[in-house]
C-alpha positions, 0 to 999 in steps of 0.5 A: 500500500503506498498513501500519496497526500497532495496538500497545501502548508504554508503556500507550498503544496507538498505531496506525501508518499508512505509505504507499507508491505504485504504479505500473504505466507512466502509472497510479499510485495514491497513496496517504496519508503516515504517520499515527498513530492509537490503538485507538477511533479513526477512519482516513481513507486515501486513494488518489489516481488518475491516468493515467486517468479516475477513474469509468471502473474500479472500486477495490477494497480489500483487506488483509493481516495479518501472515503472513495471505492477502489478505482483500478488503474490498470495491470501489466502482463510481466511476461511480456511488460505490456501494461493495459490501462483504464481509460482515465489513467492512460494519459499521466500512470505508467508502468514499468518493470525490473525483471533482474530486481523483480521491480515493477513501477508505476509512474504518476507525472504532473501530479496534482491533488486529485491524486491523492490517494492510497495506492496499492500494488496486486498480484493476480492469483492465477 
């Protein structure tokens, strides 16, 4: 789980970024530590796999704003690292991959407070 905050102090808009893991028996995704980013800006999240062959499960994305449902943004087949994306996610969300460090990305450029939310990382189950 990664919580992006866009807020404003001071006059300065800042973005906070914090991480959690998940893990579910030997399967774990890691995700990035605490960033802060500022409206404009670009984000680089990653989400490190292990207890499992990387390119064998696609990952998804998916986020949720405060007091909102679950919005999915998207998922990469990590056998091949072609992503797909929901249409309002197409323009500004990237994915990408590390097969070597078993590291996929999402990549958030011009960030701006409506992207503030928690965003999670998920491996499909089969």
């Amino acid at each position: 789980m990664s919580i992006l905050q866009i807020h404003q102090t001071y006059k300065d808009w800042r973005g906070c970024f914090s991480f959690t893991n998940s893990v579910w028996g030997d399967i774990t995704l890691q995700q990035s530590p605490y960033e802060v980013k500022r409206p404009g800006e670009t984000v680089r999240i990653s989400c490190v796999t292990s207890g499992y062959e990387m390119t064998s499960y696609p990952i998804n994305w998916i986020r949720q704003k405060r007091g909102k449902s679950l919005e999915w943004i998207g998922w990469i087949n990590t056998d091949t690292a072609v992503p797909t994306y929901a249409d309002s996610f197409k323009s500004r969300f990237s994915f990408t991959q590390d097969v070597s460090s078993s590291t996929q990305f999402l990549q958030i450029s011009s960030l701006s407070t409506e992207d503030s939310a928690v965003y999670f990382c998920a491996r499909e189950t089969q």
